[in-house]
C-alpha positions, 0 to 999 in steps of 0.5 A, spaced: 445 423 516 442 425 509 446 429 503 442 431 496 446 428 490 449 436 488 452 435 495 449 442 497 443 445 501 440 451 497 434 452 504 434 455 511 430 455 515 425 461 519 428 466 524 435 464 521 440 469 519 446 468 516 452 474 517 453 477 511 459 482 509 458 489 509 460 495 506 464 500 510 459 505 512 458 513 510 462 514 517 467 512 515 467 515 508 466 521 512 473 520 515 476 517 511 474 523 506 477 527 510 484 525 511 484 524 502 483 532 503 488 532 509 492 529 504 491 534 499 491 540 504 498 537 506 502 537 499 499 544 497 503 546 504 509 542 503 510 545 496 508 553 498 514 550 503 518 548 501 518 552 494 519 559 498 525 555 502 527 554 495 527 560 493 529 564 499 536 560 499 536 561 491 536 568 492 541 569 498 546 564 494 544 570 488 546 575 493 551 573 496 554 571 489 553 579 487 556 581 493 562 577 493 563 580 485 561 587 488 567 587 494 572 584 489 570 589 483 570 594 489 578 592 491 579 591 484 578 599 483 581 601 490 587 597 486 587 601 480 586 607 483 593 607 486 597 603 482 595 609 476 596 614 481 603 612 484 606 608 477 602 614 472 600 620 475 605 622 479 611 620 475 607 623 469 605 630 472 613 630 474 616 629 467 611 633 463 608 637 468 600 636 467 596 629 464 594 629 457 592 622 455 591 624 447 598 624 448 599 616 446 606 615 449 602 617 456 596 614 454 601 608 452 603 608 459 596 608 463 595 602 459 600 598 461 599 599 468 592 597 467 593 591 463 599 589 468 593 590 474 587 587 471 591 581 467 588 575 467 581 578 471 573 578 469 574 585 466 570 586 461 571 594 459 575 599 463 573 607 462 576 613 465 571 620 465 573 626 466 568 632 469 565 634 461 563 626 461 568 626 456 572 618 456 579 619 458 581 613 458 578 606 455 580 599 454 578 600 447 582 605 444 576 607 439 573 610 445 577 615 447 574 622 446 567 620 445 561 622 449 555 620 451 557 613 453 557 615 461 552 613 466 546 617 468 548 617 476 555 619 473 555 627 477 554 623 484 561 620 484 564 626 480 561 631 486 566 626 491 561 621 493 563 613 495 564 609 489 557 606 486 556 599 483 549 596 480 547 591 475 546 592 469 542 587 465 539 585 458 534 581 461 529 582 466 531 578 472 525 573 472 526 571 465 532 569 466 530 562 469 526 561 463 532 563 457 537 559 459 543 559 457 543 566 458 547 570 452 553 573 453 552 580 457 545 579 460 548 581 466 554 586 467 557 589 474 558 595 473 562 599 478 564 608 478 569 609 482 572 617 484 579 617 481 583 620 487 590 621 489 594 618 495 599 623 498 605 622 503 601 625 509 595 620 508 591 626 505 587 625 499 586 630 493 580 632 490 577 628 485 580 627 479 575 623 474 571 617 475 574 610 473 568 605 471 569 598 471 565 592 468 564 585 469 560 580 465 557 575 470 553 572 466 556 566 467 555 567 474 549 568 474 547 562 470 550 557 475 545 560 480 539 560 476 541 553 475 542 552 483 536 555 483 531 550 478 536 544 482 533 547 490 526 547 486 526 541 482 528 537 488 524 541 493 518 538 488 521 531 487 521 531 495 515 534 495 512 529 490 515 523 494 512 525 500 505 526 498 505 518 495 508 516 501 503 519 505 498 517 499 500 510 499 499 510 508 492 513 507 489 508 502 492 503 506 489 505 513 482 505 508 482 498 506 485 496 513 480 500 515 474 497 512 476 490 513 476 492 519 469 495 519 467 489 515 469 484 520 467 487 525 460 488 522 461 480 520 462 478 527 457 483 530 452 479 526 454 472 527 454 473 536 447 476 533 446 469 529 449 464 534 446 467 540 439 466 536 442 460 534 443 457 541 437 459 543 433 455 538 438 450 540 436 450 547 429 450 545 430 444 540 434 440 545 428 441 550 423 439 544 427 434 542 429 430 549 421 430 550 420 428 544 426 422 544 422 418 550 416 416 547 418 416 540 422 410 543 416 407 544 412 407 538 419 405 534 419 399 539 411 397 540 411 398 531 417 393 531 413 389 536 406 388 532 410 388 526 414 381 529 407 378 532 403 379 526 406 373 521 398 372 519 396 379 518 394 382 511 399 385 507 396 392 509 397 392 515 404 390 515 406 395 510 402 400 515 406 397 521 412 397 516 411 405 515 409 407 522 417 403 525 421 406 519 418 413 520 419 412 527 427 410 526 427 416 521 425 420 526 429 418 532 436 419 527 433 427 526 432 426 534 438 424 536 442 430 530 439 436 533 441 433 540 447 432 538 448 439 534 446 443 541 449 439 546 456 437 543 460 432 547 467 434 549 472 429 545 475 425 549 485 425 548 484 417 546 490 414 541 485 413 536 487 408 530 485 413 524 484 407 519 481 402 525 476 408 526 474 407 517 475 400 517 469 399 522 465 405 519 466 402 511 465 394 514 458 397 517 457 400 510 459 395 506 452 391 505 449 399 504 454 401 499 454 393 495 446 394 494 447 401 491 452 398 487 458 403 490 466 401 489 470 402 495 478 404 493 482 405 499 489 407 500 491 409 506 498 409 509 499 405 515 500 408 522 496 414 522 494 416 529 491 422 532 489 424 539 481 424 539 474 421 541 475 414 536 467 414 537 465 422 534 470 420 528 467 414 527 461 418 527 465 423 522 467 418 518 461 414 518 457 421 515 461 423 510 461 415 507 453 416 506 453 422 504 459 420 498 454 414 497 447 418 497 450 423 492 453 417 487 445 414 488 442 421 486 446 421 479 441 421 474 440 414 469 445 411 473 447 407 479 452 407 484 460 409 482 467 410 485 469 412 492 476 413 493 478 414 500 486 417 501 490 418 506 497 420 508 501 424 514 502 431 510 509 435 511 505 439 515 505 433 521 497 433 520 493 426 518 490 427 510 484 424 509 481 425 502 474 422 500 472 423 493 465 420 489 465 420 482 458 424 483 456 431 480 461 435 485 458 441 489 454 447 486 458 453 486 452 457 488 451 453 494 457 450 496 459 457 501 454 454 504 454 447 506 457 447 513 451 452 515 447 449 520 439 447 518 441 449 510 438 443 506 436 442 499 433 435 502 425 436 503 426 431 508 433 433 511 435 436 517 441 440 515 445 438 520 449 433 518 455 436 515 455 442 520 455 435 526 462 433 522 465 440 522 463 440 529 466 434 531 473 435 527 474 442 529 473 440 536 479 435 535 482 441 532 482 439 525 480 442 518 475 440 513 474 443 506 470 441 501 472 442 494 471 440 487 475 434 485 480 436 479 476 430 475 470 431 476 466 428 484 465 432 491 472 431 494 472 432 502 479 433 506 480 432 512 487 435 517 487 432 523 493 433 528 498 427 528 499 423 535 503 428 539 504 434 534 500 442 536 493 443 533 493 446 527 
C-alpha cells in the first residue's frame, strides 16, 4: 500500500475509461424545443380564448343592459301615453273643445301630469311632435315651437308605425374603453313614440303626435365598459398564470429530463467501464495467481542465500538484498490485484473498532517512530460494529501508511502529527477520523482518488484506496476524503454501530 505525498493519484492506466458526464443530446433538445413552442402555441390559444369569452360576456352583459333600459323606456312611455290621455287630453277636449298647448294653462297641466309620471326617473328630455315636426311640448319650455330638432326617422312613427328606439352616442362604441370616464351624454337612449288615444270599447284613435323620450346611460355604460376591462384583465391575469405555471413544469421536466439523460449516460458508460474492468480484473487475477507461486520462491531462495552468505562480499549481499526487497514489493503488488478482483465477503463478526486500530498502530509503532510520526489518538470507549475484524484491520492499517508516507514526502521536513478520532455520531454510526499534518489533496485529483489503478506514484498500483473503499462500502459504511479545516488530508470513516441498519 503506497500513497504519494499530495495524497493524489494524477495516471491511469491503458485501456481504462472513466464515465464522464454527458451533455443532453440534440434529441432531447429537439423535443424539449418542442414543448417550449407548444408552451407558446398554448398561451396564444388560451388568450385568443379566453379574450373572445371576455368579450362575448361583455357584449351580452352590454346587451342585456340596453335591452333592460329599452323595455323600461318602452313602458315608461306606454305610460305617458295614457296618463296624458286619460288626465289631459280627454278632460281638455271636453272643457275647451280642442288641444292647444300655446295656451299656458293647458300647457301647465300637460307638465304636471308628466312631471308627476317621470319624477324621480332617468329621464333626460321629454318632447312632443306634431305632424309639421314642430315640438309641441317639451320638458324645456325654450323649446316650444321650434323646428328642426325632430329625428330623421320621425315620418316612420308618424305614419303609425310601433314605437322605435336607438342609441345615440357621442363617441364611437369602441373608444369608449379607451376614454374612460365617459362624459356625460356620450350615450343617450332615445325613444319615439306614436301618441294614441285609449277609448272606452278598447279602440285606439289615429295618431295623434309622436312622444320622444331621452335617457343619458352613460353611467350605465360606464359600468359595463368597466365590467368589460375586469373580465379582460383577469381572462389575462389567468392567462398569464397559467402559462408560468405551465412554463415553470416545462423547465422542470428539462432539467429533470436532462439529469435523467446525463445519469443514464453516466451509468451507461461506467457498466461499460466495469464490465471492462472486470474483465482486466479476471485477467490480472489469473496473471497474478501464476505469478504469486514462484515469485514466493524467489522471495524465499533470496532470503535464503542472503541468511547463508555472512562471509560474501558486500556486493553480493546488497544484490541479494535488492533481489529479496523487490521480490516483497512485488508479492505486496501481487497480493493487491487479488484482492481488487476477488474481494472477500466480510464476515458479521462483533468487531472492537478500537482493538482493530490498537493492533494496526502497534504493527506500526516501529515504522511511524523511524519516520519521526506523532500518534494523537482520542477515541471514545465501546465503539463496536459488525464486520470482518481482519479487512478492517486491513483498512486501517492502509490508511495509517498512507497518513505516514504523506507526512514523509513533505519537502525539508520529516515526519509530523496524525490525529486519529472517534466517536458514535447521532446518527448511530461509528466516526472514525484520520488527519495528517501533511499537504492535504490536490483539488485537481482528489475527485479521483477512490479510482482504481489512478496513481502519481511510478511504483504505485493504484489500488490501495480503492481496496479501502471496497472493504468499508462492503461493511456498509462510507468513506470521504476532504481537506482538513487547519491544513492535512482528513479521511472519515462511517460505519454502522453493532445493531443499528447500514447506512
Amino acid at each position: 500500500m503506497e500513497k504519494p505525498a499530495d495524497h493524489a493519484q494524477d495516471e491511469q492506466t491503458p485501456g481504462e475509461s472513466r464515465a464522464t458526464p454527458v451533455q443532453p443530446s440534440d434529441s432531447k433538445d429537439l423535443t424539449l424545443s418542442y414543448a417550449r413552442t407548444l408552451s407558446w402555441l398554448s398561451l396564444l390559444f388560451i388568450l385568443a380564448t379566453t379574450l373572445s369569452l371576455s368579450f362575448f360576456i361583455a357584449n351580452s352583459a352590454r346587451e342585456t343592459l340596453l335591452t333592460r333600459q329599452k323595455n323600461f323606456a318602452g313602458f315608461l312611455v306606454v305610460n305617458l301615453n295614457h296618463q296624458m290621455f286619460r288626465r289631459f287630453f280627454l278632460p281638455t277636449v271636453f272643457a275647451r273643445g280642442h288641444i292647444a298647448l300655446r295656451d299656458k294653462e293647458q300647457y301647465e297641466r300637460l307638465d304636471k301630469v308628466v312631471q308627476s309620471v317621470i319624477q324621480g326617473l332617468p329621464v333626460q328630455r321629454l318632447r312632443i311632435y306634431d305632424f309639421a315636426h314642430r315640438v309641441a311640448y317639451s320638458t324645456d319650455q325654450q323649446e316650444l315651437g321650434k323646428i328642426g330638432l325632430a329625428p330623421d326617422n320621425l315620418d316612420n312613427v308618424l305614419e303609425g308605425e310601433s314605437a322605435m328606439s336607438e342609441i345615440v352616442a357621442g363617441i364611437p362604441a369602441w373608444q369608449a374603453p379607451f376614454r374612460m370616464p365617459l362624459d356625460a351624454g356620450s350615450f343617450v337612449l332615445r325613444v319615439l313614440y306614436p301618441l294614441r288615444g285609449e277609448l272606452e270599447d278598447g279602440q285606439r284613435t289615429s295618431v295623434m303626435g309622436v312622444l320622444e323620450l331621452t335617457q343619458d346611460i352613460t353611467g350605465d355604460y360606464e359600468e359595463v365598459v368597466t365590467f368589460q376591462w375586469v373580465i379582460v384583465l383577469m381572462s389575462l391575469l389567468s392567462s398569464i398564470v397559467l402559462f408560468v405555471l405551465m412554463l415553470a413544469l416545462i423547465h422542470r421536466a428539462e432539467r429533470v429530463l436532462a439529469q435523467r439523460m446525463a445519469r443514464n449516460r453516466m451509468l451507461e458508460n461506467e457498466l461499460h467501464s466495469n464490465e471492462r474492468l472486470a474483465s482486466m480484473g479476471r485477467v490480472v487475477a489469473s496473471i497474478a495467481h501464476e505469478i504469486r507461486n514462484p515469485l514466493g520462491i524467489i522471495r524465499s531462495s533470496a532470503e535464503l542465500l542472503h541468511n547463508r552468505t555472512d562471509k560474501a562480499d558486500a556486493g553480493t549481499r546488497r544484490i541479494l538484498s535488492a533481489i529479496y526487497d523487490e521480490s516483497l514489493r512485488l508479492s505486496r503488488t501481487v497480493n493487491d490485484f487479488l484482492d481488487y478482483a476477488r474481494p472477500r465477503r466480510p464476515r458479521q463478526d462483533m468487531t472492537d473498532i478500537n482493538l482493530t486500530l490498537n493492533q494496526a498502530l502497534g504493527f506500526l509503532e516501529g515504522e511511524m517512530d523511524r519516520h519521526g510520526v506523532v500518534i494523537e489518538r482520542d477515541t471514545a470507549a465501546e465503539l463496536y460494529v459488525r464486520g470482518d475484524k481482519e479487512l478492517l484491520y486491513r483498512a486501517f492499517y492502509n490508511i495509517l501508511v498512507n497518513g505516514q508516507q504523506a507526512m514523509d514526502g513533505r519537502p525539508g521536513t520529516r515526519g509530523g502529527t496524525l490525529r486519529i478520532t472517534g466517536r458514535l455520531d447521532e446518527k448511530g454510526h461509528v466516526c472514525l477520523e484520520f488527519l495528517d499534518s501533511g499537504p492535504g489533496f490536490d483539488p485537481v485529483t482528489l475527485p479521483h482518488l477512490l479510482d482504481p489503478f489512478f496513481t502519481t506514484k511510478e511504483a504505485g498500483t493504484g489500488l490501495g484506496l480503492p481496496i479501502v473503499h471496497s472493504i468499508i462500502s462492503s461493511h456498509g459504511g462510507q468513506i470521504e476524503l476532504i481537506n482538513g479545516e487547519g491544513g492535512g488530508a482528513l479521511v472519515r470513516v462511517l460505519l454502522p454501530a453493532a445493531g443499528t441498519e447500514t447506512i
